[in-house]
Every structure is written in structure tokens, then in C-alpha cells.
mmJSON file of the N, C-alpha and C atoms, coordinates in Angstrom:
{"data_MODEL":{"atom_site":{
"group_PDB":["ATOM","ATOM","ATOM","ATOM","ATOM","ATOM","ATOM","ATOM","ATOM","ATOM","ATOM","ATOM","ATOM","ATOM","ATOM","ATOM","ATOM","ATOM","ATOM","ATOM","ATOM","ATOM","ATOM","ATOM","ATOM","ATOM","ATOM","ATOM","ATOM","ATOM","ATOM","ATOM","ATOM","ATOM","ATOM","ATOM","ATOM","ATOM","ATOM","ATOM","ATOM","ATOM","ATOM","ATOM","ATOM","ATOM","ATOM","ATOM","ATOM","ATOM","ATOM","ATOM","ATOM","ATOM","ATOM","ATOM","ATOM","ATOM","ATOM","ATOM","ATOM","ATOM","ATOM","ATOM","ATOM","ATOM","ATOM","ATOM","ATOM","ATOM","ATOM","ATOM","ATOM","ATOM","ATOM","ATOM","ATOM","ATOM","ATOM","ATOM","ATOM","ATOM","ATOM","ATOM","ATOM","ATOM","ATOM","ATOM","ATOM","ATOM","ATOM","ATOM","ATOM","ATOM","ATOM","ATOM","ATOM","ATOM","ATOM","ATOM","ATOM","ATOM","ATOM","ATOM","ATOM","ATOM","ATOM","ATOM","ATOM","ATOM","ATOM","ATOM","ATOM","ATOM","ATOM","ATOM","ATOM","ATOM","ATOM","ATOM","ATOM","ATOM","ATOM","ATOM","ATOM","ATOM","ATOM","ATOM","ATOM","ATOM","ATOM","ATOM","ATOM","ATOM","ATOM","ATOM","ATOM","ATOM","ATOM","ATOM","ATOM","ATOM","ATOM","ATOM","ATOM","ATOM","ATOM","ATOM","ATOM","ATOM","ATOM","ATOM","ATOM","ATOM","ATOM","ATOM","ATOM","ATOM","ATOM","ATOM","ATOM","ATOM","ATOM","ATOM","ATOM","ATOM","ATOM","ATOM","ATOM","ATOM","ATOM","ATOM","ATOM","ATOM","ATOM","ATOM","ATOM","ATOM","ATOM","ATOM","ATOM","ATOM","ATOM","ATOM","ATOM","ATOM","ATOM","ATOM","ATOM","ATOM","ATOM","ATOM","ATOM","ATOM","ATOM","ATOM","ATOM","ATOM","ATOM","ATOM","ATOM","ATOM","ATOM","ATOM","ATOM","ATOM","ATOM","ATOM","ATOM","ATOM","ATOM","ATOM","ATOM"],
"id":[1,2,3,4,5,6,7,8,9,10,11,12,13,14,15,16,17,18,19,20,21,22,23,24,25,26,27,28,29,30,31,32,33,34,35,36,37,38,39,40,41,42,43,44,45,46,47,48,49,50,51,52,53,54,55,56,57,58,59,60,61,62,63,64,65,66,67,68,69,70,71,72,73,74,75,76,77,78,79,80,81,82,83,84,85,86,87,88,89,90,91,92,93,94,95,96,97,98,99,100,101,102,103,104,105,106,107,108,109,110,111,112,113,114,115,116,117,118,119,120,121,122,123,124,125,126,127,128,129,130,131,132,133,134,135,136,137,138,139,140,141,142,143,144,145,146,147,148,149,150,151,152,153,154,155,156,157,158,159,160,161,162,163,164,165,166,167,168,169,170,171,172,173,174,175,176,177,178,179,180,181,182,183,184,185,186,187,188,189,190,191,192,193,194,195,196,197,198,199,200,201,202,203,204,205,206,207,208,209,210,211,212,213],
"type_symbol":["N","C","C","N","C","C","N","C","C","N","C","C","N","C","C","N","C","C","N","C","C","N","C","C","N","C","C","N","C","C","N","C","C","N","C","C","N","C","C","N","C","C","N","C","C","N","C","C","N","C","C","N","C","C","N","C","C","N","C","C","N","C","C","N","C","C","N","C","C","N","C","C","N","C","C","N","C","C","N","C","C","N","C","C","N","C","C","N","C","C","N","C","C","N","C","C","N","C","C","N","C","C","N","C","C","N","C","C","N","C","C","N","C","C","N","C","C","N","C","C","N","C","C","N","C","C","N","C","C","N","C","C","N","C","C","N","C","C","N","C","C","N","C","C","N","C","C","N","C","C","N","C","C","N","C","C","N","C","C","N","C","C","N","C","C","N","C","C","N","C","C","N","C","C","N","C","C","N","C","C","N","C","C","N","C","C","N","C","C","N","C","C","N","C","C","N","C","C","N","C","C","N","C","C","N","C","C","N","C","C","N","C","C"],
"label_atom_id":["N","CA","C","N","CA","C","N","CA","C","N","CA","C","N","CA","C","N","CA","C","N","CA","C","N","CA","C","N","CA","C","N","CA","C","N","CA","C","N","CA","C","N","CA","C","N","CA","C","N","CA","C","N","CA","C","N","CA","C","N","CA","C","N","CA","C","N","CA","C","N","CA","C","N","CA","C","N","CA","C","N","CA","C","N","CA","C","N","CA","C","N","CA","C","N","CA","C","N","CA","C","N","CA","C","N","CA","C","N","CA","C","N","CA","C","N","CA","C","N","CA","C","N","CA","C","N","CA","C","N","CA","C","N","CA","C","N","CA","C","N","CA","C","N","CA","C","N","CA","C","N","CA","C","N","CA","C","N","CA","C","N","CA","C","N","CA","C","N","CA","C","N","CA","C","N","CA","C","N","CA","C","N","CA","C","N","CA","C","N","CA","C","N","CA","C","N","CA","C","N","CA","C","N","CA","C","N","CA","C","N","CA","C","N","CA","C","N","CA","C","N","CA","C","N","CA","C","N","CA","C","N","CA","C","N","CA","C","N","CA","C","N","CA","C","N","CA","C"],
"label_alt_id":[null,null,null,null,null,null,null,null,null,null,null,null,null,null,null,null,null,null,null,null,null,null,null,null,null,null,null,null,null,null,null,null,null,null,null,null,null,null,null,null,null,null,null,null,null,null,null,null,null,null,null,null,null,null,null,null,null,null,null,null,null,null,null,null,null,null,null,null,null,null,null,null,null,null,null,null,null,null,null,null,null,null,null,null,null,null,null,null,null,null,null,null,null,null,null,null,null,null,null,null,null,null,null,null,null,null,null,null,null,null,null,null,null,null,null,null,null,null,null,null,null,null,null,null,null,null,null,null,null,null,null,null,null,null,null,null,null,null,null,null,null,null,null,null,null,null,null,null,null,null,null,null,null,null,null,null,null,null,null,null,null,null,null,null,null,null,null,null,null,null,null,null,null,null,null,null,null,null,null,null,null,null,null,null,null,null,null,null,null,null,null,null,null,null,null,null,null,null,null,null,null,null,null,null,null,null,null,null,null,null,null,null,null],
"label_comp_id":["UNK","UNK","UNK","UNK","UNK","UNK","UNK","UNK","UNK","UNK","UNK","UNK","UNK","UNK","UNK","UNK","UNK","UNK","UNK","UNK","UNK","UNK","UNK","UNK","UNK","UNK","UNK","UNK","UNK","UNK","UNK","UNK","UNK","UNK","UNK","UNK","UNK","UNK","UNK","UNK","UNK","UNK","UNK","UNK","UNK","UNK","UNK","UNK","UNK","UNK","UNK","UNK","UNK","UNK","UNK","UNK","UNK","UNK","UNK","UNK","UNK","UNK","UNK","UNK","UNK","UNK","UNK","UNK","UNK","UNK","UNK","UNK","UNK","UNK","UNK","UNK","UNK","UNK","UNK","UNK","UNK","UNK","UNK","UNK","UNK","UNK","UNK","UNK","UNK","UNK","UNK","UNK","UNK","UNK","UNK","UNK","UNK","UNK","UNK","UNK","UNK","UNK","UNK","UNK","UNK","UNK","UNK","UNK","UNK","UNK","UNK","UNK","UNK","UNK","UNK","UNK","UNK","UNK","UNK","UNK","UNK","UNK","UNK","UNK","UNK","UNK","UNK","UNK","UNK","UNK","UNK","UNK","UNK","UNK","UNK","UNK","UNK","UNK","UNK","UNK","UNK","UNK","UNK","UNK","UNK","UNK","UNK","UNK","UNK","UNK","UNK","UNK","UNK","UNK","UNK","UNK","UNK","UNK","UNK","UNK","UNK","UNK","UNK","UNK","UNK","UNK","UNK","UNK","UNK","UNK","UNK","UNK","UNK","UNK","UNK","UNK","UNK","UNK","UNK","UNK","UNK","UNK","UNK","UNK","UNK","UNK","UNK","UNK","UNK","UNK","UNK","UNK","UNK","UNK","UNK","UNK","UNK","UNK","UNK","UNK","UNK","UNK","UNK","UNK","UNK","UNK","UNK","UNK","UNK","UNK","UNK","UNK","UNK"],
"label_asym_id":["A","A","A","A","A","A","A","A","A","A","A","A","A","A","A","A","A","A","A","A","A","A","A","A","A","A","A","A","A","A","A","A","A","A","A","A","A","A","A","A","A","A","A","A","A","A","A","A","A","A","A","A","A","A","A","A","A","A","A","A","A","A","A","A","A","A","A","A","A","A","A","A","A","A","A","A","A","A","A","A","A","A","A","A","A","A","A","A","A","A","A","A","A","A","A","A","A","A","A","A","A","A","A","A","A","A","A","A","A","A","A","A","A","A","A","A","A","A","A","A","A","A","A","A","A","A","A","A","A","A","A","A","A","A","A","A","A","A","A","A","A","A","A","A","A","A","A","A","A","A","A","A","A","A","A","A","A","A","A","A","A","A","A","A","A","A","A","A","A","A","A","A","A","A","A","A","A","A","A","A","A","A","A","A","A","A","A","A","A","A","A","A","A","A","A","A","A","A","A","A","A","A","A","A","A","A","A","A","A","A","A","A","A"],
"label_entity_id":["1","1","1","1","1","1","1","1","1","1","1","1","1","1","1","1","1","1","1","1","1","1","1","1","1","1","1","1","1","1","1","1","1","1","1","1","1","1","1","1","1","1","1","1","1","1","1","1","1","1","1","1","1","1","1","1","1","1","1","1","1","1","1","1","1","1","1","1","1","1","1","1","1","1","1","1","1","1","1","1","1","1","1","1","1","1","1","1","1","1","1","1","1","1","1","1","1","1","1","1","1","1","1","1","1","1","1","1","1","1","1","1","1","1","1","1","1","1","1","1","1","1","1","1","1","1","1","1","1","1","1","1","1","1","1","1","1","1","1","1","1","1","1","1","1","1","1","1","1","1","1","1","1","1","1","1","1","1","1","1","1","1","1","1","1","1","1","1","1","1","1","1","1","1","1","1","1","1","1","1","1","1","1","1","1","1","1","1","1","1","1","1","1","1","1","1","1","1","1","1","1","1","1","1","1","1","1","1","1","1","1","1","1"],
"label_seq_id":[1,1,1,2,2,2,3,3,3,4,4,4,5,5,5,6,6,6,7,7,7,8,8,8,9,9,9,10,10,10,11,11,11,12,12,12,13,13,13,14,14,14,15,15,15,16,16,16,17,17,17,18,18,18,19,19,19,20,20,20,21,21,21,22,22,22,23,23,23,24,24,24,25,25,25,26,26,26,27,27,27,28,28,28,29,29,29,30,30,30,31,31,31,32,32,32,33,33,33,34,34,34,35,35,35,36,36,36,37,37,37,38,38,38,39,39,39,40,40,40,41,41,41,42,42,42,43,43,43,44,44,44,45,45,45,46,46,46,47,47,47,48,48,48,49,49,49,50,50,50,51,51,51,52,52,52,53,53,53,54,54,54,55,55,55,56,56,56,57,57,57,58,58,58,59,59,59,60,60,60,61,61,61,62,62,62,63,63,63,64,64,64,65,65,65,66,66,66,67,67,67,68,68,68,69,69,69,70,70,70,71,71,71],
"pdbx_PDB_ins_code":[null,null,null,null,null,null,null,null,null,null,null,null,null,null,null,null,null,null,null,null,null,null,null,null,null,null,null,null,null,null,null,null,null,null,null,null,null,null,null,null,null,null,null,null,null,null,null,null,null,null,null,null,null,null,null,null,null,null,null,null,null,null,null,null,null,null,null,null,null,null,null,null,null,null,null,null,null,null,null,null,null,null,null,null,null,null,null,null,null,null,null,null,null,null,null,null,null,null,null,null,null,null,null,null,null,null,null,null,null,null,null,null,null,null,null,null,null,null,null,null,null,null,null,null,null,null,null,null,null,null,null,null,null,null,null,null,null,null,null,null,null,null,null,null,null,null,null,null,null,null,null,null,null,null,null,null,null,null,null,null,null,null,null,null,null,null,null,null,null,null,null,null,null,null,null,null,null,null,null,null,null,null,null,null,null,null,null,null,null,null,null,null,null,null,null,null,null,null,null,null,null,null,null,null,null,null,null,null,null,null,null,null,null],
"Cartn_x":[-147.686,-147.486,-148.347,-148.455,-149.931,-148.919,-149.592,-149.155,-149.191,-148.615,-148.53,-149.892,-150.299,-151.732,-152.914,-152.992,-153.421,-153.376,-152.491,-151.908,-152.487,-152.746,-153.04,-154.741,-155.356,-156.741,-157.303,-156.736,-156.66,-156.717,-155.875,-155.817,-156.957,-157.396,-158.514,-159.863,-159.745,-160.851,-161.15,-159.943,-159.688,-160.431,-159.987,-160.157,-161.689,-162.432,-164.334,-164.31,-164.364,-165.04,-164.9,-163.691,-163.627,-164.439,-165.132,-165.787,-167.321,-167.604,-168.935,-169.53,-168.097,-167.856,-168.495,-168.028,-168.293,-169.409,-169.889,-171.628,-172.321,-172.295,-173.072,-172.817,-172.075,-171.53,-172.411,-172.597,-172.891,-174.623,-175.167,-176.54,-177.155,-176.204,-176.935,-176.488,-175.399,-175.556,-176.657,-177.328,-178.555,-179.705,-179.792,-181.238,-181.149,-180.332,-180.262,-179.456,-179.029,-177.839,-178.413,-178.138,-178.218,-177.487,-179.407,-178.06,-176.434,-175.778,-174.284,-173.935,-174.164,-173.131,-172.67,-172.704,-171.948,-170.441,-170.074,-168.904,-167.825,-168.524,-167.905,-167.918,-168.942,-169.0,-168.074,-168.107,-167.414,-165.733,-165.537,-163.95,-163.907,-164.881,-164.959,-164.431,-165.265,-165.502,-164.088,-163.546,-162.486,-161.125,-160.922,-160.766,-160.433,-161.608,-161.953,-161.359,-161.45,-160.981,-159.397,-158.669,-157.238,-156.686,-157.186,-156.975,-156.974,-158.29,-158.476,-157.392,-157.378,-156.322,-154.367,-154.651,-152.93,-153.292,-153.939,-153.654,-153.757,-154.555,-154.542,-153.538,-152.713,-151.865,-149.827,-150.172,-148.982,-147.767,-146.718,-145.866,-145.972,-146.654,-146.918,-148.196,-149.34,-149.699,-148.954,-148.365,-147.993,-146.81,-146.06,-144.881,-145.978,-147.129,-148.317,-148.67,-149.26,-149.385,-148.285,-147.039,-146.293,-145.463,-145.429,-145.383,-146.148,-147.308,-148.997,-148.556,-148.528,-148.303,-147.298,-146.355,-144.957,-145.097,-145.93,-146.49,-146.969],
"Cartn_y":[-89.449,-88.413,-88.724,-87.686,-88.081,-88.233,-88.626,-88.782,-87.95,-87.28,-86.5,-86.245,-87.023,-87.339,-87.077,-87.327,-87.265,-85.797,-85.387,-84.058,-82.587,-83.491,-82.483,-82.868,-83.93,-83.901,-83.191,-83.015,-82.316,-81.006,-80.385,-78.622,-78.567,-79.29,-79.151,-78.95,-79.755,-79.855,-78.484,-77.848,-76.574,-75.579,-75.614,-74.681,-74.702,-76.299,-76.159,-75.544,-76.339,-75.352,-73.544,-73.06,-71.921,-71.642,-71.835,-71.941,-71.975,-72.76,-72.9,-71.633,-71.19,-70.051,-69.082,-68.872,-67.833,-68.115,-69.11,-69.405,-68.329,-69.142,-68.168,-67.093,-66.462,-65.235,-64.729,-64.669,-64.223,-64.466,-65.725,-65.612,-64.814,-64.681,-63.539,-62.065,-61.674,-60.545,-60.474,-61.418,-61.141,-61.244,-61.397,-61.755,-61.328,-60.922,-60.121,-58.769,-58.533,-57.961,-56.29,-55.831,-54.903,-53.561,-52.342,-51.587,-51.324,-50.583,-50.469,-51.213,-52.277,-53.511,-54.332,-53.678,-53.96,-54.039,-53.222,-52.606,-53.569,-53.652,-55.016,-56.02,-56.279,-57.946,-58.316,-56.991,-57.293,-57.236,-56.827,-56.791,-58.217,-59.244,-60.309,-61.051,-60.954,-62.266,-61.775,-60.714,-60.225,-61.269,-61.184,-61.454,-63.351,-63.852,-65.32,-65.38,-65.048,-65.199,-64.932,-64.291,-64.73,-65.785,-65.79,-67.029,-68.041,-68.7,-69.613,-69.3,-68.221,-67.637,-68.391,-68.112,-68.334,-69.831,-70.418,-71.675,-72.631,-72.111,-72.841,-73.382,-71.583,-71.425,-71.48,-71.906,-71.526,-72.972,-72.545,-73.41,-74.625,-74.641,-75.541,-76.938,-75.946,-76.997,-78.054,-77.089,-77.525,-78.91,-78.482,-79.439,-81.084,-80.846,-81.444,-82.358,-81.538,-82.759,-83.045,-82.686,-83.315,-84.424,-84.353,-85.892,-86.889,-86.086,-86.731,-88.106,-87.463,-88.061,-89.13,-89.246,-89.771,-91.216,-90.744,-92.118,-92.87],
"Cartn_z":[-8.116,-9.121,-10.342,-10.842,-11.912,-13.03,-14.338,-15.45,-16.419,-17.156,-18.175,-18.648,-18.804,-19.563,-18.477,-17.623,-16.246,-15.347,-15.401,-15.984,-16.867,-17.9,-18.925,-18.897,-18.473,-18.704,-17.307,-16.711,-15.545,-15.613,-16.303,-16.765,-17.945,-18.531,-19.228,-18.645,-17.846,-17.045,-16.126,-15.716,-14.949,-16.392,-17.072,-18.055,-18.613,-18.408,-19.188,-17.565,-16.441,-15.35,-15.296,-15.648,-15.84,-16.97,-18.182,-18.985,-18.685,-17.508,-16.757,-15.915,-15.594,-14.545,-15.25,-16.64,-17.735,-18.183,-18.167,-18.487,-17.419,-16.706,-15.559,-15.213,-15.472,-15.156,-16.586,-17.486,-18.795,-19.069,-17.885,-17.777,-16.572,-15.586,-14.72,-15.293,-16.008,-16.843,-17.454,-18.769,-19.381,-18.84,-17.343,-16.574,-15.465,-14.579,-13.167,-13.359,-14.314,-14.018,-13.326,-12.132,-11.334,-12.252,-12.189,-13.035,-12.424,-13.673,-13.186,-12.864,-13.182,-12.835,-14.111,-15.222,-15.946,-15.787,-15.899,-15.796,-15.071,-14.085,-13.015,-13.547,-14.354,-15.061,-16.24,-16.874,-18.035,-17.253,-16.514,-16.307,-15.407,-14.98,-14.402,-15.354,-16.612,-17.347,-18.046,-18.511,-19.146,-18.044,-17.179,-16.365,-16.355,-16.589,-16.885,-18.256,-18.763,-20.331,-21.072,-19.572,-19.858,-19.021,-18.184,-17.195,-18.187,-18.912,-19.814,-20.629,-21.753,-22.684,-22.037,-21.055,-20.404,-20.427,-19.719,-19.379,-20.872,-21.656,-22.818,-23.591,-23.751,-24.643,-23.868,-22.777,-21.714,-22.44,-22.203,-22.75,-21.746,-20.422,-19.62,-20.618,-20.888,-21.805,-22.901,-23.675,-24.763,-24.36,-23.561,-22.839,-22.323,-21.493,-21.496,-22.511,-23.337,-24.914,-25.259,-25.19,-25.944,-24.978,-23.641,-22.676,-22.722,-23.019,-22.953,-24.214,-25.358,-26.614,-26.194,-25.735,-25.496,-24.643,-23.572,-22.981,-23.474],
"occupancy":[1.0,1.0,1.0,1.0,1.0,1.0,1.0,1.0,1.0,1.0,1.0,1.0,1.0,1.0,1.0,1.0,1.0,1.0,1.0,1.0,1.0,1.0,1.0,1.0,1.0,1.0,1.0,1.0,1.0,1.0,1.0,1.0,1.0,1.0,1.0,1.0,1.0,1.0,1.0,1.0,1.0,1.0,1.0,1.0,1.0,1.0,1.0,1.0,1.0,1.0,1.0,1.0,1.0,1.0,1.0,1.0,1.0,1.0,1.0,1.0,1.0,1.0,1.0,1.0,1.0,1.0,1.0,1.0,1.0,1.0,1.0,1.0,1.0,1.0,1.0,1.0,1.0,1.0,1.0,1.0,1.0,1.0,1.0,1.0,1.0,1.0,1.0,1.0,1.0,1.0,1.0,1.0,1.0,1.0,1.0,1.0,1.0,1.0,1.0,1.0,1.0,1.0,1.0,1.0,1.0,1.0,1.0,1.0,1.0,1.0,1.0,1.0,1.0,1.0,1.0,1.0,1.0,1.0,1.0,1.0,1.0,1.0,1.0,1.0,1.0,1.0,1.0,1.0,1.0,1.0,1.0,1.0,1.0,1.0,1.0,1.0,1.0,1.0,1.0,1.0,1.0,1.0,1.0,1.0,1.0,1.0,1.0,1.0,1.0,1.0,1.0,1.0,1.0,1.0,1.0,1.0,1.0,1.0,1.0,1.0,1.0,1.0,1.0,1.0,1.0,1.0,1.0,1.0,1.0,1.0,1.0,1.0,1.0,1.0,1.0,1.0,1.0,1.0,1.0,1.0,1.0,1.0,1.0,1.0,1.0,1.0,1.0,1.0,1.0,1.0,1.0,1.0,1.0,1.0,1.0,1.0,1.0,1.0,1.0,1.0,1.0,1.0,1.0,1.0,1.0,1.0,1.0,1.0,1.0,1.0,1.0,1.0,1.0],
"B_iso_or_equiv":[0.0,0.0,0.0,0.0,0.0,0.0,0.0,0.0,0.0,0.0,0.0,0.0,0.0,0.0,0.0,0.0,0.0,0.0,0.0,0.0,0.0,0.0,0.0,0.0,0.0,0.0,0.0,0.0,0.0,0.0,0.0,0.0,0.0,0.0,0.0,0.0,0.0,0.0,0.0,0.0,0.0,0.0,0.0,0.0,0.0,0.0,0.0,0.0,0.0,0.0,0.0,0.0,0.0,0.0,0.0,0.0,0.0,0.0,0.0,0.0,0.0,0.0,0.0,0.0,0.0,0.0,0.0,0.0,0.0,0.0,0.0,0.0,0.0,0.0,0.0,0.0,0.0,0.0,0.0,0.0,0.0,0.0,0.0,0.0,0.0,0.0,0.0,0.0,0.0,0.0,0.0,0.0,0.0,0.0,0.0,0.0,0.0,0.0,0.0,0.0,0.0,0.0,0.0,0.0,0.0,0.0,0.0,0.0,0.0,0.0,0.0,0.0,0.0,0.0,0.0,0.0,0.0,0.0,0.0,0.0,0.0,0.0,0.0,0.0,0.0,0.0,0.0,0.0,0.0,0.0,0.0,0.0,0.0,0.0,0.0,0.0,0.0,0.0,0.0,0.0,0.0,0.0,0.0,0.0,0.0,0.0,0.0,0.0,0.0,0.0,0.0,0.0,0.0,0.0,0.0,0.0,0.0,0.0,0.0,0.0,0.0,0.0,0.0,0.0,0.0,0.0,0.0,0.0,0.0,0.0,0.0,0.0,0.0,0.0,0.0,0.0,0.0,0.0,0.0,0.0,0.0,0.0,0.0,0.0,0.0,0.0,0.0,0.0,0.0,0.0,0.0,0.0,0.0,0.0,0.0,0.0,0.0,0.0,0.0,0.0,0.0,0.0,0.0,0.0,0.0,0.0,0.0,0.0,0.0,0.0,0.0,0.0,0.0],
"pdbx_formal_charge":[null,null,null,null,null,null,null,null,null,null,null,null,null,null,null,null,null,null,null,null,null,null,null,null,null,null,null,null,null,null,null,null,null,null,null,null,null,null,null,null,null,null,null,null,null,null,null,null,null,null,null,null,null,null,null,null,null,null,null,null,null,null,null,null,null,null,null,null,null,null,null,null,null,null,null,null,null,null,null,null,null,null,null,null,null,null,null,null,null,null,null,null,null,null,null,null,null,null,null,null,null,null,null,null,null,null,null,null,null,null,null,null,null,null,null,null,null,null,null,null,null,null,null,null,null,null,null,null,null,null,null,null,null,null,null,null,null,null,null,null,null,null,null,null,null,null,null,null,null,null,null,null,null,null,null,null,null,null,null,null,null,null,null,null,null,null,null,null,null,null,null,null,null,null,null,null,null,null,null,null,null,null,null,null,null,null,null,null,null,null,null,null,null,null,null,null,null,null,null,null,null,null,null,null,null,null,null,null,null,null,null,null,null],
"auth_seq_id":[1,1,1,2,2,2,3,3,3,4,4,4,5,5,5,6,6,6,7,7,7,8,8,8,9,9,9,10,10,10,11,11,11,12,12,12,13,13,13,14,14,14,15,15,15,16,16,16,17,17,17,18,18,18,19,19,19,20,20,20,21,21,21,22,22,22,23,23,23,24,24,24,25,25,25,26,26,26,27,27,27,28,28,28,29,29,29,30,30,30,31,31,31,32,32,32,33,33,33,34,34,34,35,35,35,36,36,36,37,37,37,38,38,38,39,39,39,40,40,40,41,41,41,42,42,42,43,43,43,44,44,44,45,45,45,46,46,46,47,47,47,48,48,48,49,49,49,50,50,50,51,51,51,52,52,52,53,53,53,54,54,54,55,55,55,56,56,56,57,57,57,58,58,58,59,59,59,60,60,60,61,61,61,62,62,62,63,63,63,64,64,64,65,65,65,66,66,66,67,67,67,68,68,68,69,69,69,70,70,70,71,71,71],
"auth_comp_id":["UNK","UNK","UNK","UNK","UNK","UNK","UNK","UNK","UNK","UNK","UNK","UNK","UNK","UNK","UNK","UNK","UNK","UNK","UNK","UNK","UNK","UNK","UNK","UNK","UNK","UNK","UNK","UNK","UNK","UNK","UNK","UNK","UNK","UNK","UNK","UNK","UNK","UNK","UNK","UNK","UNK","UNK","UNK","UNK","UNK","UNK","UNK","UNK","UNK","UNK","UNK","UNK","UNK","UNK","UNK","UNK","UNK","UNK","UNK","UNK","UNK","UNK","UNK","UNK","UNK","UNK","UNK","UNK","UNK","UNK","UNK","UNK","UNK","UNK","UNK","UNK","UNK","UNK","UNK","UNK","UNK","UNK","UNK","UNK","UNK","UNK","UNK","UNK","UNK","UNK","UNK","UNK","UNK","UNK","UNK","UNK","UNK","UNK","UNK","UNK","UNK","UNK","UNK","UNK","UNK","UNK","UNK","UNK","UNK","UNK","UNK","UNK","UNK","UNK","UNK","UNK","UNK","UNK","UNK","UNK","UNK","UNK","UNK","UNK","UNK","UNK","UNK","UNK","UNK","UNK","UNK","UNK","UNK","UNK","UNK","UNK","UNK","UNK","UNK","UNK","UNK","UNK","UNK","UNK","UNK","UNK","UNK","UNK","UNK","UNK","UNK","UNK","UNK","UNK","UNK","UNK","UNK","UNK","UNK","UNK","UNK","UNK","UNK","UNK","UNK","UNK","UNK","UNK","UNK","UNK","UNK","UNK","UNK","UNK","UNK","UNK","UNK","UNK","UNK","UNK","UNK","UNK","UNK","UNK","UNK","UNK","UNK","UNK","UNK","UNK","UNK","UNK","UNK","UNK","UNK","UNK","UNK","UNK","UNK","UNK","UNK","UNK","UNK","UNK","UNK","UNK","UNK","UNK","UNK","UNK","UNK","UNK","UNK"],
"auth_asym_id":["A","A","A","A","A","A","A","A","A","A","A","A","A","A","A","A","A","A","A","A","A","A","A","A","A","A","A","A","A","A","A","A","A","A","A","A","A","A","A","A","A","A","A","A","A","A","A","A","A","A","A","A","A","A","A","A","A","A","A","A","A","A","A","A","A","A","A","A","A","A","A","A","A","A","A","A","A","A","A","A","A","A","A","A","A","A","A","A","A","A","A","A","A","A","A","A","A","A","A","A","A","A","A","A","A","A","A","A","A","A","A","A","A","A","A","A","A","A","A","A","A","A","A","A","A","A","A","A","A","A","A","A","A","A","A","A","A","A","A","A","A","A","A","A","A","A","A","A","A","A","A","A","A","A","A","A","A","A","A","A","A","A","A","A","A","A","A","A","A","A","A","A","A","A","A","A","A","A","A","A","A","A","A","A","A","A","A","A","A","A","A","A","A","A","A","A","A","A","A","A","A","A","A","A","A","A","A","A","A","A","A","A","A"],
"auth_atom_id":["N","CA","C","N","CA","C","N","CA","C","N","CA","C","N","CA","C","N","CA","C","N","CA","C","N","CA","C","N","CA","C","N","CA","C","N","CA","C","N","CA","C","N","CA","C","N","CA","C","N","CA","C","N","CA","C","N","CA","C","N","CA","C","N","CA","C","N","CA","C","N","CA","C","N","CA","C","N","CA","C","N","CA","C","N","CA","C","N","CA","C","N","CA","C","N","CA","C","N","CA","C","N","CA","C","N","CA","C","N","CA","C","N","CA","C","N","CA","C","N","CA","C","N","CA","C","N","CA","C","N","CA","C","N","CA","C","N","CA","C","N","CA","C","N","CA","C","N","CA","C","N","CA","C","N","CA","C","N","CA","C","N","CA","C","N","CA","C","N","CA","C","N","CA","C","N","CA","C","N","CA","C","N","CA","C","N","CA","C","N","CA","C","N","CA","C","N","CA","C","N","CA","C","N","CA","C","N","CA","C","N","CA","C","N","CA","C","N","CA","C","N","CA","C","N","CA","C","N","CA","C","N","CA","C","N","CA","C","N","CA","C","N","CA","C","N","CA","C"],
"pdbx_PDB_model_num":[1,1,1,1,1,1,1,1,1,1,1,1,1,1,1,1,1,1,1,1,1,1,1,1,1,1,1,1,1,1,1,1,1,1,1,1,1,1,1,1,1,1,1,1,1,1,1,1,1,1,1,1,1,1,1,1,1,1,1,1,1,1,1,1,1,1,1,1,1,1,1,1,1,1,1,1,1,1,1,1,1,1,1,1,1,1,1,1,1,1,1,1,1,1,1,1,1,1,1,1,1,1,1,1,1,1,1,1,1,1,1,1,1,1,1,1,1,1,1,1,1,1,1,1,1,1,1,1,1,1,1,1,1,1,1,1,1,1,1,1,1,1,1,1,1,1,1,1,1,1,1,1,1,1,1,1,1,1,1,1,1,1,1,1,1,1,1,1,1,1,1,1,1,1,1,1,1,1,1,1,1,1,1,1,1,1,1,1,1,1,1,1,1,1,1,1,1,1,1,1,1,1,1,1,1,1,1,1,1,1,1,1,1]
}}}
């Protein structure tokens, strides 16, 4: 079983890769992007950006740092 801390550097880590995800997603928008295919992208990355948004702010984190701290 992982550790609180172990744990939480773990969901961080979930959260820059989702962040990476949004890189690239945001450089083939400004350099490939196929017309009409906006539309699709922006509801992608919209998309990516509550995922991040939830996991950031989820009372699961917060419970996280505050075990994290405790160890």
C-alpha cells in the first residue's frame, strides 16, 4: 500500500501528464489543426481541464496533503 505521500505525488504526477496531454493538444491546434476541427479541440482540451480542475481541487487531494503532512 502506498503512502499518503506516495499517494499524493502520484496524483500530481497524473495531473502534469494530463498537462502534457494539453501541451500537445494546443500545439497541433496551432500547426495542424484540420479546418473545422476546432470545435472538437476546444471541447477536448475543455474536457482536459476539468479533469485536472477535479482532481486538483477534489476533497480526495486535500485529505492527501493533509496525511501527506502527518507522516
Amino acid at each position: 500500500m502506498l503512502s499518503h505521500y506516495a499517494a499524493l505525488v502520484k496524483r500530481y504526477d497524473t495531473i502534469a501528464n494530463l498537462g502534457k496531454i494539453e501541451a500537445v493538444l494546443n500545439w497541433d491546434m496551432s500547426t495542424y489543426m484540420p479546418v473545422g476541427g476546432y470545435d472538437a479541440r476546444a471541447d477536448q482540451l475543455a474536457t482536459l481541464a476539468g479533469i485536472k480542475h477535479g482532481l486538483m481541487t477534489s476533497t480526495e487531494t486535500g485529505d492527501l496533503i493533509s496525511r501527506a503532512e502527518d507522516e
